[in-house]
VEXLOFI-835024 format. One record per residue (C-alpha): residue number from 1; residue in one letter; x, y, z. Coordinates in Angstrom, 1 decimal. Layout:
BEGIN
<n NUM	res A	u X	v Y	w Z> .
...
END
This chain:
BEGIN
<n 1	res X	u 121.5	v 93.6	w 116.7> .
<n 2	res X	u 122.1	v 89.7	w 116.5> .
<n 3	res X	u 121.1	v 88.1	w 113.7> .
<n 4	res X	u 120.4	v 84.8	w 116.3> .
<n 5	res X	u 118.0	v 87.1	w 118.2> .
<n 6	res X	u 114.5	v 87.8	w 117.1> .
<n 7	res X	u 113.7	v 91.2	w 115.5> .
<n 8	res X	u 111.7	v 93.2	w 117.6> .
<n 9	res X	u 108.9	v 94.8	w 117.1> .
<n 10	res X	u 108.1	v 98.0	w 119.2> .
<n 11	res X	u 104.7	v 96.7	w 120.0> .
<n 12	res X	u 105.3	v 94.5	w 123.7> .
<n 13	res X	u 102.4	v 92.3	w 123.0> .
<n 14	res X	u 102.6	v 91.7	w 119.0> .
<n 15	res X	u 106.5	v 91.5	w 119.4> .
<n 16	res X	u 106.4	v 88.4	w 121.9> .
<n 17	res X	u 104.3	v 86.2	w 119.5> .
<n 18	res X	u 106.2	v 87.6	w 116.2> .
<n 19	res X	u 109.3	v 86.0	w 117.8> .
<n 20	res X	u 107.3	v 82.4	w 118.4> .
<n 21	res X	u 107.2	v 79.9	w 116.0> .
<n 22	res X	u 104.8	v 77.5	w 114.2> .
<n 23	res X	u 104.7	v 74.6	w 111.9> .
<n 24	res X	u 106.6	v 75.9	w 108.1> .
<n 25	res X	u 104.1	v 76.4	w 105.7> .
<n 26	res X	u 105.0	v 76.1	w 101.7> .
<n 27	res X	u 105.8	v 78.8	w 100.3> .
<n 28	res X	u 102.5	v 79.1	w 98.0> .
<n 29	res X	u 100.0	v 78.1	w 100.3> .
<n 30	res X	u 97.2	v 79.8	w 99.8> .
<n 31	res X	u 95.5	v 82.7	w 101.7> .
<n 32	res X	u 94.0	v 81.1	w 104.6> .
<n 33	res X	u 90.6	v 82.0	w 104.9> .
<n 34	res X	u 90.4	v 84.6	w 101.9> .
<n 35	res X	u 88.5	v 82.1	w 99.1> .
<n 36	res X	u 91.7	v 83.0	w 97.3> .
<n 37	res X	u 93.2	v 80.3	w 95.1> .
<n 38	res X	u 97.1	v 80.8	w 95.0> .
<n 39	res X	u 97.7	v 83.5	w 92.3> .
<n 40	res X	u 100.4	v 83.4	w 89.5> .
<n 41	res X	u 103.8	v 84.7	w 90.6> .
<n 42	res X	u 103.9	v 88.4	w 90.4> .
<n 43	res X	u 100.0	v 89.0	w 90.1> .
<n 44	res X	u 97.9	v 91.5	w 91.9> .
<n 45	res X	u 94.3	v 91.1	w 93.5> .
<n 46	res X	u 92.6	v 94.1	w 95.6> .
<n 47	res X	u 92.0	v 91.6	w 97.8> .
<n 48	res X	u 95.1	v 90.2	w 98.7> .
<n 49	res X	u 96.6	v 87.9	w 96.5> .
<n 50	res X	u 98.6	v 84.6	w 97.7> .
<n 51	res X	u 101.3	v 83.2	w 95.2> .
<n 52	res X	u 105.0	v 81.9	w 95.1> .
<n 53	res X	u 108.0	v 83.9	w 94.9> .
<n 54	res X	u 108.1	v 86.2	w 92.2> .
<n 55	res X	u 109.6	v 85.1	w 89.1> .
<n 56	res X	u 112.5	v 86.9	w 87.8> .
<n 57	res X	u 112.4	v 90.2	w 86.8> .
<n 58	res X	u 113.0	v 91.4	w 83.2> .
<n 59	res X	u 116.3	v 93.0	w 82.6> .
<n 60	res X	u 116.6	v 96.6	w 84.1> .
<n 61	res X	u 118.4	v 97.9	w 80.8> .
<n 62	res X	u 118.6	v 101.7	w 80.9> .
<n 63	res X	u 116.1	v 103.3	w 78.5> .
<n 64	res X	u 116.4	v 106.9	w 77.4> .
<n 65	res X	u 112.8	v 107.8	w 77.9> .
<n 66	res X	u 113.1	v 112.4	w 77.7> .
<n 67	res X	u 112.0	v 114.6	w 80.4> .
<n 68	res X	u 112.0	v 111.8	w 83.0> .
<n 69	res X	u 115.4	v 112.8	w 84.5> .
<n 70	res X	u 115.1	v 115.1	w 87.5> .
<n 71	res X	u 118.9	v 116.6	w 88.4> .
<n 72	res X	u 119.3	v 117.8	w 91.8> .
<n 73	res X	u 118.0	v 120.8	w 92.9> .
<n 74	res X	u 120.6	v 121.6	w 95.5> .
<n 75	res X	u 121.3	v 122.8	w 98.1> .
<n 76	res X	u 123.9	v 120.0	w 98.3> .
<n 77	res X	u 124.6	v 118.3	w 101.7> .
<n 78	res X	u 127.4	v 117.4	w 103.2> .
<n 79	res X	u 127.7	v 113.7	w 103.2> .
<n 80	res X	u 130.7	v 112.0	w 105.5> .
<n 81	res X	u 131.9	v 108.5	w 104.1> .
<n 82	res X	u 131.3	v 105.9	w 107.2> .
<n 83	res X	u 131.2	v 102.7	w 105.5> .
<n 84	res X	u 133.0	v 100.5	w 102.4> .
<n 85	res X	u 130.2	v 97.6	w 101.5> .
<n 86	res X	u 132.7	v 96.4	w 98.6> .
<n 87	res X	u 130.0	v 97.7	w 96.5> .
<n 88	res X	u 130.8	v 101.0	w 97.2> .
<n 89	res X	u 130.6	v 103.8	w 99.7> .
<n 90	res X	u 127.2	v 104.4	w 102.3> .
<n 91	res X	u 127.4	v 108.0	w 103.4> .
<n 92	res X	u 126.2	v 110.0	w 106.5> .
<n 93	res X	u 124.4	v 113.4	w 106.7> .
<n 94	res X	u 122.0	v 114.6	w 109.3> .
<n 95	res X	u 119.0	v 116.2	w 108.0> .
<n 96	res X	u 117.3	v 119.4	w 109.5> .
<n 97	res X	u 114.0	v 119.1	w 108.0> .
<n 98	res X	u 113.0	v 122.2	w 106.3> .
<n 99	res X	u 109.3	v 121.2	w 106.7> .
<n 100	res X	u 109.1	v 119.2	w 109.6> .
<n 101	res X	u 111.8	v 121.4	w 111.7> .
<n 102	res X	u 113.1	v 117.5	w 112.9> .
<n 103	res X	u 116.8	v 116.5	w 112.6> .
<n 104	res X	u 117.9	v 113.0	w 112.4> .
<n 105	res X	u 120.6	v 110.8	w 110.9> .
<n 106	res X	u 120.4	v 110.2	w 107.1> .
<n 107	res X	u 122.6	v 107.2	w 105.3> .
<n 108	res X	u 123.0	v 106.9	w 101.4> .
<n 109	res X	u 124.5	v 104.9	w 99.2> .
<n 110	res X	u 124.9	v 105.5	w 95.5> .
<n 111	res X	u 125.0	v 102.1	w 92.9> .
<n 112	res X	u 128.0	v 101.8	w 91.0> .
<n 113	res X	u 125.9	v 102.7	w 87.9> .
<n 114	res X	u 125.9	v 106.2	w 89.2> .
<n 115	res X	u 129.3	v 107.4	w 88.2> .
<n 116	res X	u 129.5	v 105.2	w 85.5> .
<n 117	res X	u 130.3	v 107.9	w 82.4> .
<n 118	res X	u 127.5	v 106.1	w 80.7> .
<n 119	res X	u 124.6	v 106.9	w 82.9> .
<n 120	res X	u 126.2	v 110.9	w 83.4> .
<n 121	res X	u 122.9	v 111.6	w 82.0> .
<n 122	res X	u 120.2	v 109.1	w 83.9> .
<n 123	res X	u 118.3	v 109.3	w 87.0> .
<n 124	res X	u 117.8	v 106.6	w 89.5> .
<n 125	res X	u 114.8	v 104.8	w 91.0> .
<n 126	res X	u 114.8	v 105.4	w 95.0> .
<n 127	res X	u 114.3	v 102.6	w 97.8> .
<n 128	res X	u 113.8	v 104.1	w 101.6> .
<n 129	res X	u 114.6	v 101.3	w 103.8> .
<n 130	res X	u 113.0	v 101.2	w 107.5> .
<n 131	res X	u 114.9	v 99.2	w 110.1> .
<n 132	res X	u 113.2	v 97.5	w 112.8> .
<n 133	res X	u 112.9	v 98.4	w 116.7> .
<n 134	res X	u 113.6	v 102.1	w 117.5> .
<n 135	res X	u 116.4	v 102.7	w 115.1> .
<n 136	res X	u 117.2	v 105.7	w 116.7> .
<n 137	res X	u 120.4	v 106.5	w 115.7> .
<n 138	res X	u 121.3	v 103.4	w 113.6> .
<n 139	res X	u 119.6	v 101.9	w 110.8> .
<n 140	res X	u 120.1	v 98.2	w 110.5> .
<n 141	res X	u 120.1	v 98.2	w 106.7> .
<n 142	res X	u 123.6	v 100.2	w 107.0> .
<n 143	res X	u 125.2	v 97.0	w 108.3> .
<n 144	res X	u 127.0	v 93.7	w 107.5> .
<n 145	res X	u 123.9	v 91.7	w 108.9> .
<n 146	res X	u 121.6	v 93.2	w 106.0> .
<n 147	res X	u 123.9	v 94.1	w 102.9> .
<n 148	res X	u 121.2	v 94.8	w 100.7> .
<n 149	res X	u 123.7	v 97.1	w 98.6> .
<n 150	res X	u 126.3	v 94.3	w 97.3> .
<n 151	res X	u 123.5	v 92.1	w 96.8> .
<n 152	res X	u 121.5	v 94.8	w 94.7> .
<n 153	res X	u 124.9	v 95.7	w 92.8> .
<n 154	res X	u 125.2	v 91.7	w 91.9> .
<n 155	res X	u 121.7	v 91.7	w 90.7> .
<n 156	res X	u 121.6	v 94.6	w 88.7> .
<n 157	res X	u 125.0	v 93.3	w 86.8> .
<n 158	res X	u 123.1	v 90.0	w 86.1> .
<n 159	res X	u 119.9	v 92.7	w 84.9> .
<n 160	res X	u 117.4	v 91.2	w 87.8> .
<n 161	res X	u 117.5	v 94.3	w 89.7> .
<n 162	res X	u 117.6	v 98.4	w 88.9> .
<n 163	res X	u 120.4	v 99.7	w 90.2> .
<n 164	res X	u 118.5	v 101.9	w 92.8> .
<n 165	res X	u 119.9	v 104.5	w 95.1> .
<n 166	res X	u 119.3	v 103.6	w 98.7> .
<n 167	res X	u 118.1	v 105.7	w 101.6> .
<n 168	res X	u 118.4	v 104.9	w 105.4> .
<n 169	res X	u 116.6	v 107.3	w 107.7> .
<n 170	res X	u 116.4	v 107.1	w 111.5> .
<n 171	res X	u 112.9	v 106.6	w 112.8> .
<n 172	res X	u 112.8	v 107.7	w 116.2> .
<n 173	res X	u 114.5	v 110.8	w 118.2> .
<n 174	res X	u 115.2	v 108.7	w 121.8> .
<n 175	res X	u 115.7	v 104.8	w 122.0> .
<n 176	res X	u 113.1	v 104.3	w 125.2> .
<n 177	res X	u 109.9	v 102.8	w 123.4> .
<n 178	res X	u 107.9	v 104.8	w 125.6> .
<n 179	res X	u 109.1	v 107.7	w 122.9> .
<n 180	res X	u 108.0	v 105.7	w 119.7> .
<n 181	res X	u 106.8	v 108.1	w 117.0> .
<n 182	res X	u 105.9	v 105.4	w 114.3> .
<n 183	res X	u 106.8	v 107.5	w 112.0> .
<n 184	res X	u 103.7	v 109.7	w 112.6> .
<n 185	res X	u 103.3	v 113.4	w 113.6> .
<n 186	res X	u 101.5	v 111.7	w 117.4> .
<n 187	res X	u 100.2	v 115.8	w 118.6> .
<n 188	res X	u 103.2	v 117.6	w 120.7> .
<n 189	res X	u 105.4	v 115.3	w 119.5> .
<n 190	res X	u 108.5	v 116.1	w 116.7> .
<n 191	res X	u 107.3	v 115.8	w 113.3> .
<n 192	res X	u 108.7	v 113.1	w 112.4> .
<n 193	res X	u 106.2	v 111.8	w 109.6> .
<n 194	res X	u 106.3	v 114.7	w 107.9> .
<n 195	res X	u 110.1	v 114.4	w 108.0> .
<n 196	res X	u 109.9	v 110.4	w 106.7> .
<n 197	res X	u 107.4	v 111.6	w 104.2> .
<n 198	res X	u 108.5	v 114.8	w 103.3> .
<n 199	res X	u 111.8	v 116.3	w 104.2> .
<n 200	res X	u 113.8	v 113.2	w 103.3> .
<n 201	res X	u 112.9	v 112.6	w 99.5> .
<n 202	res X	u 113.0	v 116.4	w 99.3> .
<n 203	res X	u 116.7	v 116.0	w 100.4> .
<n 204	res X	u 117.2	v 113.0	w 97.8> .
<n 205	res X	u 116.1	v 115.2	w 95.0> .
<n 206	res X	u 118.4	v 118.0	w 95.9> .
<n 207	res X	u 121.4	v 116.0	w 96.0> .
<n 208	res X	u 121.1	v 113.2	w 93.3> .
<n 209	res X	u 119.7	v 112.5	w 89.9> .
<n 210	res X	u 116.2	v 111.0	w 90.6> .
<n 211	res X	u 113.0	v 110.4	w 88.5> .
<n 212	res X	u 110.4	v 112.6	w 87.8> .
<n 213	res X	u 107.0	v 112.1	w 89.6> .
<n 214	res X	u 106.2	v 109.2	w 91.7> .
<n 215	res X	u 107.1	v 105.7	w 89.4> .
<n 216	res X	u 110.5	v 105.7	w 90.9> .
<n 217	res X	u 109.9	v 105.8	w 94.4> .
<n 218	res X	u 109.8	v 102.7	w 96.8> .
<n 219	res X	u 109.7	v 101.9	w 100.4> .
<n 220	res X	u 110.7	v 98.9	w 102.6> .
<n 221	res X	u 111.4	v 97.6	w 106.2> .
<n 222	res X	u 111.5	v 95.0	w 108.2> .
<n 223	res X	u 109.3	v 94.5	w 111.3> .
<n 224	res X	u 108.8	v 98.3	w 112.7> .
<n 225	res X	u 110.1	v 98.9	w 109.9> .
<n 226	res X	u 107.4	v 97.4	w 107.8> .
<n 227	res X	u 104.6	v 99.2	w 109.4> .
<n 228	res X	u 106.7	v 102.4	w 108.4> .
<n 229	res X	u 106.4	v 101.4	w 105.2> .
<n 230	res X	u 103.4	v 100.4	w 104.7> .
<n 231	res X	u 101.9	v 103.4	w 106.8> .
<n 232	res X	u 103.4	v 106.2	w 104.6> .
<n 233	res X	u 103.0	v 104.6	w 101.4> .
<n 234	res X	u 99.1	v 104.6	w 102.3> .
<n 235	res X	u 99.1	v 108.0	w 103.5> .
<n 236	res X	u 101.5	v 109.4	w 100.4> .
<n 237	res X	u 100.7	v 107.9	w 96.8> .
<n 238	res X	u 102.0	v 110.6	w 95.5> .
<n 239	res X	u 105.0	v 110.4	w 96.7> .
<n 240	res X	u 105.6	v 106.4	w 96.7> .
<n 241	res X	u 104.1	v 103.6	w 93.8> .
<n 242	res X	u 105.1	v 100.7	w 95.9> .
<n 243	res X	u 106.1	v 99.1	w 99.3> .
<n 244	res X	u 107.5	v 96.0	w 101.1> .
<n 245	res X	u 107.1	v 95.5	w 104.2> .
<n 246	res X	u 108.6	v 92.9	w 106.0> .
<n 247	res X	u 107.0	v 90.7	w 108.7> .
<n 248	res X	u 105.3	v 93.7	w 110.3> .
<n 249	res X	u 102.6	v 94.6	w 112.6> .
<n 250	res X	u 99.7	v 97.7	w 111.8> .
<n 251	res X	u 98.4	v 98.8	w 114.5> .
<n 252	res X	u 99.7	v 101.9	w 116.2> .
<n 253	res X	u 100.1	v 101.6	w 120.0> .
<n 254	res X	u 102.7	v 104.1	w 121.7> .
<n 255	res X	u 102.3	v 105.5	w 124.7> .
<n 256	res X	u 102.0	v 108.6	w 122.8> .
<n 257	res X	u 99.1	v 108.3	w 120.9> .
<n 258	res X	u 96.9	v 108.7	w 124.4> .
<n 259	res X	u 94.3	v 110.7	w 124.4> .
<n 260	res X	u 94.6	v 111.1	w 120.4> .
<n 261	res X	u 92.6	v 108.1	w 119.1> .
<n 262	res X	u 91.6	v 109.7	w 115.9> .
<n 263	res X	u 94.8	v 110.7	w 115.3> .
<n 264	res X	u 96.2	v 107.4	w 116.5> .
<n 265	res X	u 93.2	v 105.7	w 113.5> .
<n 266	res X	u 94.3	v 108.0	w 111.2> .
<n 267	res X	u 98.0	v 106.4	w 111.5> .
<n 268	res X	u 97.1	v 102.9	w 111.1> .
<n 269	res X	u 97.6	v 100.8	w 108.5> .
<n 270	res X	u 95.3	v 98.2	w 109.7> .
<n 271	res X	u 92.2	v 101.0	w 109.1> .
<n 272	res X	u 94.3	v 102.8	w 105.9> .
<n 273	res X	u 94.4	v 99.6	w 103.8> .
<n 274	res X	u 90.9	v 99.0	w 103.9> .
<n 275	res X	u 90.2	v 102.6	w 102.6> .
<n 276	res X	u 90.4	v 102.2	w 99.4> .
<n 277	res X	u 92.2	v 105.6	w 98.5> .
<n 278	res X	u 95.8	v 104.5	w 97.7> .
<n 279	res X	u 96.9	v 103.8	w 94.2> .
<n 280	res X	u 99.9	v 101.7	w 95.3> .
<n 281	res X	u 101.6	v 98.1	w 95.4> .
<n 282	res X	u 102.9	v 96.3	w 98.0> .
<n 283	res X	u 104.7	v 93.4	w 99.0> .
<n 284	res X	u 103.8	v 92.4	w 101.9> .
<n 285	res X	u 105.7	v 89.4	w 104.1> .
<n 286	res X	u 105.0	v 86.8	w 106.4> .
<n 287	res X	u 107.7	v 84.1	w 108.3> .
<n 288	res X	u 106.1	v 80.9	w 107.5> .
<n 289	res X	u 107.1	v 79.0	w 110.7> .
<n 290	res X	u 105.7	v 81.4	w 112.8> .
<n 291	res X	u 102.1	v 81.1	w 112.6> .
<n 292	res X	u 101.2	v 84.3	w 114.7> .
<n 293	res X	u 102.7	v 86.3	w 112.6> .
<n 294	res X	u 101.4	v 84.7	w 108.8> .
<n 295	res X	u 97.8	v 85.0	w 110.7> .
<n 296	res X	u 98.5	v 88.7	w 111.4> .
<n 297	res X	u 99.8	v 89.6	w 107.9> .
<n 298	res X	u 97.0	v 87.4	w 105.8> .
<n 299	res X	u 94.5	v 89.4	w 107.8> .
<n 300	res X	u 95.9	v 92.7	w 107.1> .
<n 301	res X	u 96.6	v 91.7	w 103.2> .
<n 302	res X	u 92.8	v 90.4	w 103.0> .
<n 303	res X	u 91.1	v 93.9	w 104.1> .
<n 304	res X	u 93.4	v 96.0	w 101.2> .
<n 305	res X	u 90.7	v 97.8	w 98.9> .
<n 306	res X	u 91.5	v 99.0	w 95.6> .
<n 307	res X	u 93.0	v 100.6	w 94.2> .
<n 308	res X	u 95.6	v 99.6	w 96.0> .
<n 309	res X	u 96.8	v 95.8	w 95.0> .
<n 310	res X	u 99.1	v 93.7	w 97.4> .
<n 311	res X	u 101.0	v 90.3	w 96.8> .
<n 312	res X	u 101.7	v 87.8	w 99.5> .
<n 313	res X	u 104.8	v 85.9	w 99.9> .
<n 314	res X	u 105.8	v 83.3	w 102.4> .
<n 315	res X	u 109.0	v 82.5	w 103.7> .
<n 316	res X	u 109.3	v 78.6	w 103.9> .
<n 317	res X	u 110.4	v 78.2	w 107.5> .
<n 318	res X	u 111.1	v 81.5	w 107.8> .
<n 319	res X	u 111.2	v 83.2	w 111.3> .
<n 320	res X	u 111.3	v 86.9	w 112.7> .
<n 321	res X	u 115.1	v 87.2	w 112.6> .
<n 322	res X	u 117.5	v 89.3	w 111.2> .
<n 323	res X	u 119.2	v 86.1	w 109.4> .
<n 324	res X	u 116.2	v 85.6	w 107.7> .
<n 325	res X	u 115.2	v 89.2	w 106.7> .
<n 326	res X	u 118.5	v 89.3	w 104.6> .
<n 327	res X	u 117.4	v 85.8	w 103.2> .
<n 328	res X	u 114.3	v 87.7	w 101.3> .
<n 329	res X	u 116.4	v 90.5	w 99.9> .
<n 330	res X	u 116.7	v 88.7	w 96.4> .
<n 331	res X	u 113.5	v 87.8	w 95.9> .
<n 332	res X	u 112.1	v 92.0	w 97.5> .
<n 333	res X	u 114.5	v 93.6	w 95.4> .
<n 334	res X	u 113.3	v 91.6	w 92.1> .
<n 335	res X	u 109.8	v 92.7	w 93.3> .
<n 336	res X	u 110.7	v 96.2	w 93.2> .
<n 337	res X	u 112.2	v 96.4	w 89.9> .
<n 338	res X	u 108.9	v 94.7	w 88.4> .
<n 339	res X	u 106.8	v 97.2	w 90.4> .
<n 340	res X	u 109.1	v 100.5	w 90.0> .
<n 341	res X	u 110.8	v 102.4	w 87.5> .
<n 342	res X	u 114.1	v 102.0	w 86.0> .
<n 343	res X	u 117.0	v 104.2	w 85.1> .
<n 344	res X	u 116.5	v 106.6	w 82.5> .
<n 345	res X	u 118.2	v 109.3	w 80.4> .
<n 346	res X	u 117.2	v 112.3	w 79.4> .
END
């Protein structure tokens, strides 16, 4: 996928105005229409809270903090080496979900800090990334165009980021759009939320030294991506604390879904963050020269209900590319490690 070309959406009519663009707005401007004054970097507000790019995060140092560790539970995978980042190996398996019954494409990679003999006792804070359009069969996050792994190895060596082990999922089965899942079990369809939300940090815990309960556990994608995120970490707090999601859309529309509106409802974000039933963070992005989309996402942050607490950031002249996703890893990745758990030893 070109990093010159927008980042599409699955949604035909969203996608079209995602990829337009608009005057830049500053990157702390406030949240239109919420009464909201712009917020200190960093805060939260139930109701959506605007404020600049979050300030540096505290140093990730490891912390031995007993009976936090979780050590894999096996049975192990087999993982195939596809890619060098320079910042060490991503790895392939496919998954057949034990739950779900779904098989799909799974990619890891494994921070330096993993194999270092001085964490041989710590487990790792996890971030499932989401990729946008139908990522059936790729994930966009496993490439050059996003290299979200040297940049989180560089951060956690200057102690901005955890070192956290990355997960890459496929989210759809067949690359028509007509076939979208959105990461939802859409009746007669493959399971494939259940296999996001289920089946895939099951297979993280079997294979790698994790963290105990749910502190550890992010999400994040860009554009389909993003309502992936955002979807499942509303639907599972007990399986994820927090969530970025990038420039995305929230409402469900696949050819799938007819004839299965209060299923389809039930799969929104746009109706789950109003709900008030998640105890989660989020992130959640907007491209700042493309005023479709910062209305969009300023409208979706302004209905979130506690408990659940979102931030707002705002790329200055930001637009729905590719290029610009990988601009905001720094600055998501910081996020995180404010939001999430750190390594620990047992």
């Amino acid at each position: 996928m070109s990093s010159q070309q927008p980042h599409r959406t699955r949604a035909a009519r969203t996608r079209a105005r995602l990829a337009g663009t608009a005057g830049a707005l500053a990157l702390a401007t406030a949240l239109t229409g919420c009464g909201s004054a712009a917020a200190p970097a960093g805060s939260h507000d139930a109701a959506g809270a605007t404020g600049s790019a979050p300030a540096q995060a505290p140093s990730p140092a490891p912390s031995a903090k007993p009976g936090r560790v979780l050590l894999p539970t096996g049975p192990a995978a087999t993982l195939t080496r596809v890619r060098d980042t320079g910042a060490g190996p991503i790895m392939l398996t496919t998954l057949k979900g034990a739950k779900s019954g779904v098989s799909g494409k799974v990619w890891v990679w494994l921070p330096p800090q993993y194999h270092d003999p001085k964490y041989a006792t710590y487990g790792f804070p996890v971030l499932t990334l989401y990729a946008g359009g139908q990522s059936a069969g790729y994930n966009t996050w496993t490439d050059n165009q996003l290299p979200i792994q040297k940049i989180d190895a560089d951060l956690a060596q200057q102690g901005k980021a955890h070192p956290f082990i990355l997960v890459m999922p496929v989210q759809n089965l067949d690359s028509r759009e007509s076939q979208a899942l959105e990461c939802s079990d859409i009746p007669g369809q493959p399971k494939i939320g259940t296999w996001m939300s289920q089946d895939v940090p099951d297979f993280v815990r079997a294979n790698f030294r994790t963290l105990k309960g749910r502190d550890g556990w992010g999400l994040m994608g860009a554009s389909t991506g993003a309502f992936c995120s955002a979807k499942l970490a509303l639907q599972h707090p007990d399986v994820f604390k927090a969530a970025v999601p990038i420039d995305g859309y929230f409402n469900p529309d696949s050819p799938l879904w007819k004839g299965h509106e209060a299923e389809r409802l039930a799969n929104s974000p746009g109706e789950l963050v109003a709900q008030g039933k998640a105890d989660v963070r989020m992130l959640a992005t907007a491209g700042g020269s493309n005023g479709f989309e910062t209305g969009l996402v300023k409208a979706w942050v302004k209905k979130a209900a506690p408990p659940l607490t979102v931030d707002y950031y705002e790329q200055p002249g930001g637009k729905h590319l590719t290029a610009d996703f990988k601009k905001m890893i720094p600055t998501t990745l910081e996020w995180l490690t404010r939001n999430l758990a750190g390594p620990s030893g047992d």
